[in-house]
Backbone as CSV, one residue per row, in Angstrom:
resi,resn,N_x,N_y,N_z,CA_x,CA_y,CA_z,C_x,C_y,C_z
1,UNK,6.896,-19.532,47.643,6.210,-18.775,48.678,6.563,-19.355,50.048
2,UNK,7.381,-18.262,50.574,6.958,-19.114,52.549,6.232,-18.092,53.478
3,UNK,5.947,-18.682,54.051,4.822,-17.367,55.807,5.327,-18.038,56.450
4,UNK,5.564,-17.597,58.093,5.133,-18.110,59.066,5.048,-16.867,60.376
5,UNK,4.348,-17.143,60.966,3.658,-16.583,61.962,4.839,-16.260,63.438
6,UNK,5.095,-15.038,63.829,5.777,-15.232,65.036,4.897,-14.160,65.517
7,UNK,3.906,-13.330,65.395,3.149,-12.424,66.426,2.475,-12.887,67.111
8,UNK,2.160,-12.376,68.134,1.151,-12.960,69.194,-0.331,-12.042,68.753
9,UNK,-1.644,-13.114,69.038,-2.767,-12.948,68.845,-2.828,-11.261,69.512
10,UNK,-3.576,-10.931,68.226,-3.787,-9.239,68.546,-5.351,-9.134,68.410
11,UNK,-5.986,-8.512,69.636,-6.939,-8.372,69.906,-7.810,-6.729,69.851
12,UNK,-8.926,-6.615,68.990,-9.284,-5.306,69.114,-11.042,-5.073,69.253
13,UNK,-11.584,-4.287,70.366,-12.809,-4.163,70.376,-13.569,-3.477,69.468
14,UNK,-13.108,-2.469,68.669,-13.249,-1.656,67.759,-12.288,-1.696,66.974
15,UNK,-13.193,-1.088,65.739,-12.240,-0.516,64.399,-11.052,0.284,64.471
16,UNK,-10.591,0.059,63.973,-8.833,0.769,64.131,-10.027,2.026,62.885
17,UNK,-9.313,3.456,63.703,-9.366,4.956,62.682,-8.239,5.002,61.892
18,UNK,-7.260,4.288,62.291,-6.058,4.402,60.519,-5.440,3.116,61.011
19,UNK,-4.609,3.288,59.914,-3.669,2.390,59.804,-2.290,2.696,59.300
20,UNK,-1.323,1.854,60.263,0.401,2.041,59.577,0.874,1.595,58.471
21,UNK,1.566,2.366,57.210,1.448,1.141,56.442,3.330,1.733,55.861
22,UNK,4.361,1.047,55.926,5.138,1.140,55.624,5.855,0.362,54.035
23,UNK,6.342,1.088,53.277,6.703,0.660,51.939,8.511,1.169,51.838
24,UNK,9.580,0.274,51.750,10.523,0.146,51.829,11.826,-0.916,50.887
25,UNK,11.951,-0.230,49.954,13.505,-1.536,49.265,14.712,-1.353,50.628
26,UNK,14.616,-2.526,50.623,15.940,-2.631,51.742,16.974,-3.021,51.410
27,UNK,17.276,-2.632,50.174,18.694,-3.217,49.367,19.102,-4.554,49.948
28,UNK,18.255,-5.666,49.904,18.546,-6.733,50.408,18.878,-7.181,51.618
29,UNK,18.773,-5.776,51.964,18.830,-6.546,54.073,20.641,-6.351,54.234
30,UNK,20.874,-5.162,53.327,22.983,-5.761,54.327,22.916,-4.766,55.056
31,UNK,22.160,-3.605,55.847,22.283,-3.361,57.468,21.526,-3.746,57.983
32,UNK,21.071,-4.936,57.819,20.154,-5.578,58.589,19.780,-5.117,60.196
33,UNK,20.557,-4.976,60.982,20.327,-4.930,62.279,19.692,-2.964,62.666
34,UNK,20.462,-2.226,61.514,19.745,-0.775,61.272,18.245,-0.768,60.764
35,UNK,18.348,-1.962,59.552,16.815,-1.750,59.771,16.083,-2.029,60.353
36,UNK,16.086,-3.598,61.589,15.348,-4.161,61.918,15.061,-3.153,63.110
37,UNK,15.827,-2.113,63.885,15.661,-1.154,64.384,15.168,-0.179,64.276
38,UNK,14.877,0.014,62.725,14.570,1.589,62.294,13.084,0.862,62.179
39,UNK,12.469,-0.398,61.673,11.231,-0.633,62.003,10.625,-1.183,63.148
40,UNK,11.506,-1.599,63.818,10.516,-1.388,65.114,10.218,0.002,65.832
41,UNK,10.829,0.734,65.796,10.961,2.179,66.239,9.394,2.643,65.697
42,UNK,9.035,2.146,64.466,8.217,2.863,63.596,6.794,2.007,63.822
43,UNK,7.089,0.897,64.159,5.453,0.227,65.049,4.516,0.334,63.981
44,UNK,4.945,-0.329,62.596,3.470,-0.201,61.639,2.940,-1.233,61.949
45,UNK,1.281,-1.167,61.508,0.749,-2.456,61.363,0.978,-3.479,60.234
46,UNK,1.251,-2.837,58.924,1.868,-3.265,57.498,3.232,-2.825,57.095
47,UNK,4.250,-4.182,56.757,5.319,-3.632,55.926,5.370,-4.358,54.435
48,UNK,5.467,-3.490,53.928,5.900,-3.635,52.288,7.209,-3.654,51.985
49,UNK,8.182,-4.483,51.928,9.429,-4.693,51.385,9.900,-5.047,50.315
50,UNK,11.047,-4.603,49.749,11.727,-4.927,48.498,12.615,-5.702,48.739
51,UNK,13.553,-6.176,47.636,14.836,-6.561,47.654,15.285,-6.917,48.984
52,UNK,14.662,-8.049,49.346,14.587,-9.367,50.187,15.156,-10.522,50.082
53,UNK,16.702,-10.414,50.903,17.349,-11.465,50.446,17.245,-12.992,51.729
54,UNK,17.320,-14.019,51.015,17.626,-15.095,51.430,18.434,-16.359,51.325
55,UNK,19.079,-16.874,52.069,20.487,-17.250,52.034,21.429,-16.737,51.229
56,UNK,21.548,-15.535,51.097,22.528,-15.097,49.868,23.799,-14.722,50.797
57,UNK,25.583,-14.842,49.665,26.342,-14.725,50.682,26.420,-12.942,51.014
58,UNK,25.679,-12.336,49.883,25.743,-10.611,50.695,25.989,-10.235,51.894
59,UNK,24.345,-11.128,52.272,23.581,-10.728,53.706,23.790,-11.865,54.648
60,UNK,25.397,-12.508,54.347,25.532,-13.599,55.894,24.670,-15.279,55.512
61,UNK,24.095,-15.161,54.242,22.761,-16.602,54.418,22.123,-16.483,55.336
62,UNK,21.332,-15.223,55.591,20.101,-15.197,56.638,19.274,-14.714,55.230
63,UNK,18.241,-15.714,56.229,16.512,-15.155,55.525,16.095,-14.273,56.360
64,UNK,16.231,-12.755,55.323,16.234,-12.186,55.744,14.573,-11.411,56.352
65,UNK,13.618,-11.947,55.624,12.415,-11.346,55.917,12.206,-12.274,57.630
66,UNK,12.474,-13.606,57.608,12.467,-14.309,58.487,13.382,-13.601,60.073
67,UNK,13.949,-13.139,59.898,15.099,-12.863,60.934,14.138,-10.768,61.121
68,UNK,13.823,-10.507,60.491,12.937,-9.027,60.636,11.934,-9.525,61.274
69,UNK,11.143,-10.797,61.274,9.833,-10.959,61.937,9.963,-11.940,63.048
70,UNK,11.190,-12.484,63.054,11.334,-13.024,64.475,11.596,-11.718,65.618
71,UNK,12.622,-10.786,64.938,13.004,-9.960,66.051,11.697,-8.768,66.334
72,UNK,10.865,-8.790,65.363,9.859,-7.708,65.613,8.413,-8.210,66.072
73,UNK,8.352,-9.593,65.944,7.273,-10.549,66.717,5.929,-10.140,65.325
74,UNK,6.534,-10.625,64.158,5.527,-10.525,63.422,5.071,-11.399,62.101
75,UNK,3.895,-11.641,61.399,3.974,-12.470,60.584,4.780,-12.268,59.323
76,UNK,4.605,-13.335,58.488,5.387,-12.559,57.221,5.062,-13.669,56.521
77,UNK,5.038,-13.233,55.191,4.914,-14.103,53.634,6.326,-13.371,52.580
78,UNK,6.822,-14.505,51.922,7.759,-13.780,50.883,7.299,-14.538,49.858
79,UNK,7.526,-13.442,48.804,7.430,-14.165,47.475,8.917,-13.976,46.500
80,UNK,9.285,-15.075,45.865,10.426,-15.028,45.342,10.577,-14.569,43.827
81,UNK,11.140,-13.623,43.455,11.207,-12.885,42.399,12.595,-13.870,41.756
82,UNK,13.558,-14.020,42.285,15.186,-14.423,41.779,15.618,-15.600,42.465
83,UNK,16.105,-16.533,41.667,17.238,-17.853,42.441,18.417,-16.547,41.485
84,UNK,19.488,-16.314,42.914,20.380,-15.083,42.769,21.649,-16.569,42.326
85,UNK,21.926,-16.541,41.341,22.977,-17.807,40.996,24.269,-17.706,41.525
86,UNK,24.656,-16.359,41.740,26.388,-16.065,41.948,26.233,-16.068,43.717
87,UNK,24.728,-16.143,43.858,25.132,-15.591,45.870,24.662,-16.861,46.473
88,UNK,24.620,-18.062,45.954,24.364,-19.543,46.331,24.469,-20.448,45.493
89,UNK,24.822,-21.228,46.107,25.148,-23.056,45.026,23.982,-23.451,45.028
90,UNK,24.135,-24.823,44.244,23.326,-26.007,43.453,22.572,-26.606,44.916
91,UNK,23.015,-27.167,45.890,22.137,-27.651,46.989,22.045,-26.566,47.930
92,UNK,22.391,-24.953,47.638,21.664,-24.489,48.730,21.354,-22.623,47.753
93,UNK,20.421,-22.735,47.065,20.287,-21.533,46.580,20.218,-20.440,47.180
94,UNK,19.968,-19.136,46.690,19.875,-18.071,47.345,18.771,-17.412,46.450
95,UNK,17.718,-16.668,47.255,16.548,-16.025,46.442,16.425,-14.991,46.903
96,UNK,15.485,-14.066,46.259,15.635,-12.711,46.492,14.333,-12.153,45.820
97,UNK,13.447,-11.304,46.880,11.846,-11.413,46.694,11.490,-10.038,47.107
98,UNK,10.326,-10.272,47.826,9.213,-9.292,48.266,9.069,-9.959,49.603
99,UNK,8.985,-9.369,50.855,7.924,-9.801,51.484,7.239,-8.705,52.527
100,UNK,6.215,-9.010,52.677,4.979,-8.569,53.666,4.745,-9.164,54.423
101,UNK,4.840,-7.897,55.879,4.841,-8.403,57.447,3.579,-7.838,58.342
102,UNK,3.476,-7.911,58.862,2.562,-7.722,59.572,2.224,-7.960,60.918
103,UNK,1.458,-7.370,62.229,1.910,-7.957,63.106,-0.163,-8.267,63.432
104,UNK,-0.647,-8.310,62.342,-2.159,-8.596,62.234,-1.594,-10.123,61.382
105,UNK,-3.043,-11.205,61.517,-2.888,-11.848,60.697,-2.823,-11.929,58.796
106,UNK,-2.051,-12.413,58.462,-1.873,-12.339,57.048,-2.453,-13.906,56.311
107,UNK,-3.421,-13.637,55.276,-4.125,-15.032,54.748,-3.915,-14.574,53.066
108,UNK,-3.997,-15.508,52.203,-4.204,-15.777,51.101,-2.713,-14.887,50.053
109,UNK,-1.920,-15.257,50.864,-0.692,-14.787,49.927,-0.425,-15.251,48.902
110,UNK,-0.101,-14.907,47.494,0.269,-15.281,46.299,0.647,-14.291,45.514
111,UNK,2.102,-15.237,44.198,2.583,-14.428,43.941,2.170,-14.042,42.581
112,UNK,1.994,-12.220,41.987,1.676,-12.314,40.519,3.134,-12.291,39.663
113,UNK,2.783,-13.431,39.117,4.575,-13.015,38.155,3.437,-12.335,36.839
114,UNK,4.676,-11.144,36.638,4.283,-10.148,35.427,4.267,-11.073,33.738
115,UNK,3.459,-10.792,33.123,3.715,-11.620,31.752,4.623,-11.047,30.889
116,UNK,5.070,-9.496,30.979,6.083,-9.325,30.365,7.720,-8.865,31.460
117,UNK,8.964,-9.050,30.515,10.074,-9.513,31.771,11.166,-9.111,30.946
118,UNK,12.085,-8.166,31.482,13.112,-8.145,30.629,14.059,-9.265,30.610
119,UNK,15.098,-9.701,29.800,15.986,-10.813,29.772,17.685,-10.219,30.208
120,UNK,17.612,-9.215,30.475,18.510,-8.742,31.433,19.239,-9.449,32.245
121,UNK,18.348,-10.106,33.095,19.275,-10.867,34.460,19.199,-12.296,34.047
122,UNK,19.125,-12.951,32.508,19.440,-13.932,32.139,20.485,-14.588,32.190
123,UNK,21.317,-15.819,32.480,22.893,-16.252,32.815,23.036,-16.042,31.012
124,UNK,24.344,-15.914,30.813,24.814,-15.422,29.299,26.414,-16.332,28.771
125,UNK,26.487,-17.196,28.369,27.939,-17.813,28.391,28.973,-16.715,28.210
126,UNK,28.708,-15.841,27.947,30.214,-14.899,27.834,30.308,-13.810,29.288
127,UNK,29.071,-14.074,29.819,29.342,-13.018,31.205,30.071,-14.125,32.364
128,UNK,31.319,-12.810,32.898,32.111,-13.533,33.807,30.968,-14.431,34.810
129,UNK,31.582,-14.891,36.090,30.358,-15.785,37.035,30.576,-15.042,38.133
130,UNK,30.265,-13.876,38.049,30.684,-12.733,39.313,29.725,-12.288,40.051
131,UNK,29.491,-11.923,40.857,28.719,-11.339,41.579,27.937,-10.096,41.014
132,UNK,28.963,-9.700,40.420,28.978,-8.337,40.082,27.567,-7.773,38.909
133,UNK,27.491,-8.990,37.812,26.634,-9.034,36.973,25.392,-9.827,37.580
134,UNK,25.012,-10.738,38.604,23.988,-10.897,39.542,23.034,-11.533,37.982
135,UNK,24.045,-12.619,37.877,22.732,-13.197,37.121,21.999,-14.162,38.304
136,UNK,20.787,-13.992,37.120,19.881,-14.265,38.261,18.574,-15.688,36.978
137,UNK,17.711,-16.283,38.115,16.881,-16.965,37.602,15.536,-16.548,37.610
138,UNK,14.462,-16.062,36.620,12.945,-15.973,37.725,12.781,-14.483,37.066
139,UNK,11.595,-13.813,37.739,11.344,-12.726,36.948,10.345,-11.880,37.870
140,UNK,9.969,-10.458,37.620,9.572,-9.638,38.411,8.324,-9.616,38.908
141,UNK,7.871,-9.806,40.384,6.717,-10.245,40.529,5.461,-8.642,41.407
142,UNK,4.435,-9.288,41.975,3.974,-8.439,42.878,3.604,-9.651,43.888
143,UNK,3.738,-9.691,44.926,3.270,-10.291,46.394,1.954,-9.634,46.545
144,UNK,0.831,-10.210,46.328,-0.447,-9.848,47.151,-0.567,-10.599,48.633
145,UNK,-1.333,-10.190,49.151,-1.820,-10.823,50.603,-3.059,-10.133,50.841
146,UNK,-3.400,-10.704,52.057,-4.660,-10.263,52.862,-4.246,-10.042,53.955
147,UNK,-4.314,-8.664,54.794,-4.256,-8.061,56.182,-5.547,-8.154,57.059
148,UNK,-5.744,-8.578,58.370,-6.579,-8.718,58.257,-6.736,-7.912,59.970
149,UNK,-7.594,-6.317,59.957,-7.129,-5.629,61.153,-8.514,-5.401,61.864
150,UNK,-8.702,-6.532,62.888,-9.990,-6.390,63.478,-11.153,-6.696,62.747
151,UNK,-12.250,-6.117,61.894,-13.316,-6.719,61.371,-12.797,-6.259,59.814
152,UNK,-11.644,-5.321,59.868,-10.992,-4.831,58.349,-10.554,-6.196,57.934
153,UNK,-10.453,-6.390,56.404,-9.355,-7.076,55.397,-9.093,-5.799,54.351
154,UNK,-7.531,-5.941,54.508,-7.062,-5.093,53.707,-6.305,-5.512,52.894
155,UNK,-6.615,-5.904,51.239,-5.649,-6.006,50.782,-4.671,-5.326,50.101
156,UNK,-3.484,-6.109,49.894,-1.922,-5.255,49.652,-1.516,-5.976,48.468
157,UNK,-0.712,-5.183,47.887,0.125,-5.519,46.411,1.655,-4.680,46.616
158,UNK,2.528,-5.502,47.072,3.621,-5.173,46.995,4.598,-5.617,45.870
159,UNK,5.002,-4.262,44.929,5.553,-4.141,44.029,7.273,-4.463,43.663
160,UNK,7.631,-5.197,42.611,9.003,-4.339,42.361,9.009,-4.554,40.633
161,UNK,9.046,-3.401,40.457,9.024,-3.275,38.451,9.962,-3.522,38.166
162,UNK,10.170,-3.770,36.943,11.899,-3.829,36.459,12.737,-2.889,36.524
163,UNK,13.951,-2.696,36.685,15.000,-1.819,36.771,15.454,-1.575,35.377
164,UNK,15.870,-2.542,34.864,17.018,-2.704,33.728,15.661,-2.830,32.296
165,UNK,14.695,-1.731,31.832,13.817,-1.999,31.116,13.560,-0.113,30.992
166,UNK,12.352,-0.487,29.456,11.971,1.235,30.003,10.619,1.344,30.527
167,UNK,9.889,2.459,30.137,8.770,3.036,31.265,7.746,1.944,30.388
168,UNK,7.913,1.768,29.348,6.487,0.601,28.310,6.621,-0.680,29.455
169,UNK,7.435,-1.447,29.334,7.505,-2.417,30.255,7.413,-2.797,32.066
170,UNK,7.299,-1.522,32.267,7.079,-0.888,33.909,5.738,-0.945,33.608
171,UNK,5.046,-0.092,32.947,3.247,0.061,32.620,3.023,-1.186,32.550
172,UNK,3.464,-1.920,31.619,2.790,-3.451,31.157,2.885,-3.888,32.564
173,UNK,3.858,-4.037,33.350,3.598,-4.905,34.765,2.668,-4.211,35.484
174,UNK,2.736,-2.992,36.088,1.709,-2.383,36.894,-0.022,-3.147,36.583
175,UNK,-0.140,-2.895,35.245,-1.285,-3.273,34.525,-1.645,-4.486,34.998
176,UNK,-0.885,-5.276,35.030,-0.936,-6.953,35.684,-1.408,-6.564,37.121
177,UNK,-0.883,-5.882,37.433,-1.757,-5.686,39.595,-2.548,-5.084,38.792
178,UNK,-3.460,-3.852,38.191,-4.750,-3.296,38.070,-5.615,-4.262,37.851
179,UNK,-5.208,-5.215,36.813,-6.500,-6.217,35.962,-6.443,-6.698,37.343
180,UNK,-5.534,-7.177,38.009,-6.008,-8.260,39.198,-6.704,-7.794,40.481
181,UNK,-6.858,-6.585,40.686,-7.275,-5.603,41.682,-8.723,-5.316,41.074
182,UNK,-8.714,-5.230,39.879,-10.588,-5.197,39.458,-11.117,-5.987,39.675
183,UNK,-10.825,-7.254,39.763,-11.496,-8.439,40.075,-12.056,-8.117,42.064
184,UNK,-11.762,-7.398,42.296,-12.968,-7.347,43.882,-13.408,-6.021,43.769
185,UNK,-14.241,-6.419,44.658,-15.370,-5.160,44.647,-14.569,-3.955,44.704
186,UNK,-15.252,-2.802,44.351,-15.176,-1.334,44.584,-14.743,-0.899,46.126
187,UNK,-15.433,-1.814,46.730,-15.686,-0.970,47.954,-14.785,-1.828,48.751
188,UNK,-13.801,-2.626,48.315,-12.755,-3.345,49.179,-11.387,-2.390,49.433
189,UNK,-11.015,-2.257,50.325,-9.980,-1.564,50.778,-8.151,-1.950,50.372
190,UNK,-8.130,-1.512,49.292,-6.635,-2.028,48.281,-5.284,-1.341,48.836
191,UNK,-3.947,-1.838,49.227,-2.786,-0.749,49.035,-2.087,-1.338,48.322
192,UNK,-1.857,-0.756,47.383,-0.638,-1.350,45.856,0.505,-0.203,46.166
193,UNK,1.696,-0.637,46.864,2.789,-0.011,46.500,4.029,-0.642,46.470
194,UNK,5.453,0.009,46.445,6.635,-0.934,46.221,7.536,0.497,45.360
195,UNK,8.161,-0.308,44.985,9.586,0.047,44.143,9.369,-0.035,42.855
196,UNK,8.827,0.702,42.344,7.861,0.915,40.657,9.160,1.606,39.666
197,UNK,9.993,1.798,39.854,11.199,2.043,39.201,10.806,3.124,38.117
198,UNK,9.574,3.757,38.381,8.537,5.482,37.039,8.977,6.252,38.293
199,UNK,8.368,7.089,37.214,7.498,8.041,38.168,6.241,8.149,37.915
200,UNK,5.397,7.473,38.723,3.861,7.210,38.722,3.351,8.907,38.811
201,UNK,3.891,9.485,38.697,3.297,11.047,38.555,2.709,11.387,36.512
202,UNK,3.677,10.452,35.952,3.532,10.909,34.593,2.153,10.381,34.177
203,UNK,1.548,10.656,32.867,0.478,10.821,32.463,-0.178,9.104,32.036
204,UNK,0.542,8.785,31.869,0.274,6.966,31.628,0.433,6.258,32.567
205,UNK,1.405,6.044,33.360,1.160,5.508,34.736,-0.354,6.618,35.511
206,UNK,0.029,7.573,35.663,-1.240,8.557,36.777,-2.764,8.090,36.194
207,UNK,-2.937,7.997,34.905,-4.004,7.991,34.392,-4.458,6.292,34.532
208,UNK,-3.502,5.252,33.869,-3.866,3.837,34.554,-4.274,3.947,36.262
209,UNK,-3.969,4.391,36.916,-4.003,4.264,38.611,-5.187,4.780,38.654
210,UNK,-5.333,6.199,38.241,-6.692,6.972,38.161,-8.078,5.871,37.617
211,UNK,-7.857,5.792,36.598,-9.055,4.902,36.189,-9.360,3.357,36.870
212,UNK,-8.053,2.995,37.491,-8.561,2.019,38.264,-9.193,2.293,39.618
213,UNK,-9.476,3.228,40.306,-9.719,3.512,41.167,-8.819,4.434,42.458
214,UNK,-7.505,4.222,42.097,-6.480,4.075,42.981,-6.021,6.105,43.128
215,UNK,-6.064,6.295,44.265,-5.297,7.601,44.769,-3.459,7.632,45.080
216,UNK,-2.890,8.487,45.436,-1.905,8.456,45.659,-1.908,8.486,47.385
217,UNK,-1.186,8.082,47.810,-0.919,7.746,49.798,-0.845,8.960,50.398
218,UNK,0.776,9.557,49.780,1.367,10.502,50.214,1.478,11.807,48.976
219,UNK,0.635,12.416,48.382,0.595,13.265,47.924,2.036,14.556,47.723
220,UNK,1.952,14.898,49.038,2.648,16.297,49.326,3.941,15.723,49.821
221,UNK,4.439,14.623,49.312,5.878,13.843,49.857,6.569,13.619,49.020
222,UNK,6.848,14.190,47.922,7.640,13.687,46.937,8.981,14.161,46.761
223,UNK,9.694,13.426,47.599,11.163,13.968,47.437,11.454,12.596,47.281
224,UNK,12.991,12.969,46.511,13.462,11.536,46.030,13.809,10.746,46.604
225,UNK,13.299,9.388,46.139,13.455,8.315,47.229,14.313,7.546,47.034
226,UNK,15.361,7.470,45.762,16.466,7.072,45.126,17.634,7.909,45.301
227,UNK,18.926,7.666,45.539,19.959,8.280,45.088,20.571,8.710,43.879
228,UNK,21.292,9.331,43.268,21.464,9.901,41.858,22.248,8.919,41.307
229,UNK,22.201,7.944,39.915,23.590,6.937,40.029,24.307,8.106,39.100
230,UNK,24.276,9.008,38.625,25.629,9.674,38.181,25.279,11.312,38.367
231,UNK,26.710,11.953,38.279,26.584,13.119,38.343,25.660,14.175,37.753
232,UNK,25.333,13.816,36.673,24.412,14.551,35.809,22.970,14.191,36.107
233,UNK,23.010,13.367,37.277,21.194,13.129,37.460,21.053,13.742,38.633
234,UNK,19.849,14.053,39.080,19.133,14.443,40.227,18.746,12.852,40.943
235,UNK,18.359,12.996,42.198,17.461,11.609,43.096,16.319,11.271,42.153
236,UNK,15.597,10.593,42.311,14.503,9.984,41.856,13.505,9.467,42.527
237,UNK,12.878,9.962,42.312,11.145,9.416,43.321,10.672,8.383,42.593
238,UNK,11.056,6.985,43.046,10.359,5.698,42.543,9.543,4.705,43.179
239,UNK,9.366,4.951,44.749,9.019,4.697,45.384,7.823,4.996,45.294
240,UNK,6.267,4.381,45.790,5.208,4.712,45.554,3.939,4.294,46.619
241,UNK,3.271,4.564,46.702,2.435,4.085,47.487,0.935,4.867,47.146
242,UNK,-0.169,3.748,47.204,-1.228,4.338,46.198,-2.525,3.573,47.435
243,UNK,-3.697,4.132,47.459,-4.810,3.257,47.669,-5.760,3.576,47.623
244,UNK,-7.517,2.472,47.700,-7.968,2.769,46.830,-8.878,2.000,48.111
């Protein structure tokens, strides 16, 4: 886990009537300088990020959540999902996470690692040492935090499910943020979203969310938030954003 703070003290006499809340995989930050533009443009109070790289040779060895919240004057916590083995050496690794920014203060960050994990991105003696296969160390987590906007605390659960698994093992992780989201009151103000790799529309994901309390963000927005990886597929809406 790292935070550190680059916003300046934000002051409010009243309750904020909404709030910004942005949810985004940034394929690891390699247009970095497009995105760090495309979110300041967008002035949320919350960002939810994916595929967050640090020192990796992809993205230059910038930390990359670090270098988004220096240039946007905001806090940030990452949590590390991967030591990425092929995109850093033995004395200087490379990891690859979640993190949540904010330009409110952020308290009590921690990470949930899921209890079940595919073995997918396990190192394998017969796989070349390439980039290409991205073995990796570590396993799929959710980043919680605390936002904290004027007399609000809002907490957040930023997601990334497994990729390389099917929809049983996507549920089993989600389930890991629900049990941990019951544990506070009803009446606490939750946003659980991320890169859920379903479609939280189907009847087992919708119905877990439902019974935990949880609505959908953006309802009437569902166009795909994925690209097609082959000809015979359509985009894919995996992207999600829920609260409660």
């Amino acid at each position: 886990m790292i935070a550190e703070n680059f916003a300046p003290n934000q002051w409010l006499a009243w309750p904020r009537s909404s709030v910004r809340v942005v949810d985004w995989n940034i394929d690891r930050g390699l247009k970095l300088p497009a995105i760090i533009d495309f979110l300041g443009d967008l002035n949320a109070d919350i960002l939810l990020l994916q595929e967050v790289d640090i020192n990796a040779r992809r993205t230059h060895k910038v930390n990359v959540a670090q270098e988004v919240a220096r240039k946007l004057r905001l806090n940030y916590a990452f949590g590390r999902e991967f030591v990425e083995l092929t995109q850093g050496s033995k004395p200087n690794p490379a990891y690859h996470g979640q993190s949540t920014l904010s330009k409110w203060r952020i308290s009590n960050p921690r990470i949930i690692h899921f209890q079940q994990q595919s073995e997918f991105w396990k190192p394998r003696w017969f796989k070349p040492k390439l980039a290409t296969f991205q073995e990796r160390l570590g396993g799929r987590i959710a980043l919680a935090a605390e936002i904290n906007i004027a007399a609000i605390s809002i907490l957040t659960y930023n997601l990334h499910l497994e990729s390389r698994a099917d929809d049983d093992l996507r549920l089993a992780q989600l389930n890991d943020v629900l049990h941990d989201a019951a544990s506070y009151d009803s009446a606490r103000t939750i946003i659980l979203a991320g890169d859920l790799n379903l479609n939280a529309s189907k009847l087992d994901a919708a119905g877990a969310l439902s019974r935990a309390g949880f609505c959908e963000a953006t309802p009437n927005a569902r166009v795909a938030t994925t690209p097609a990886r082959h000809m015979l597929e359509s985009g894919r809406h995996i992207d999600w954003a829920f609260v409660r």
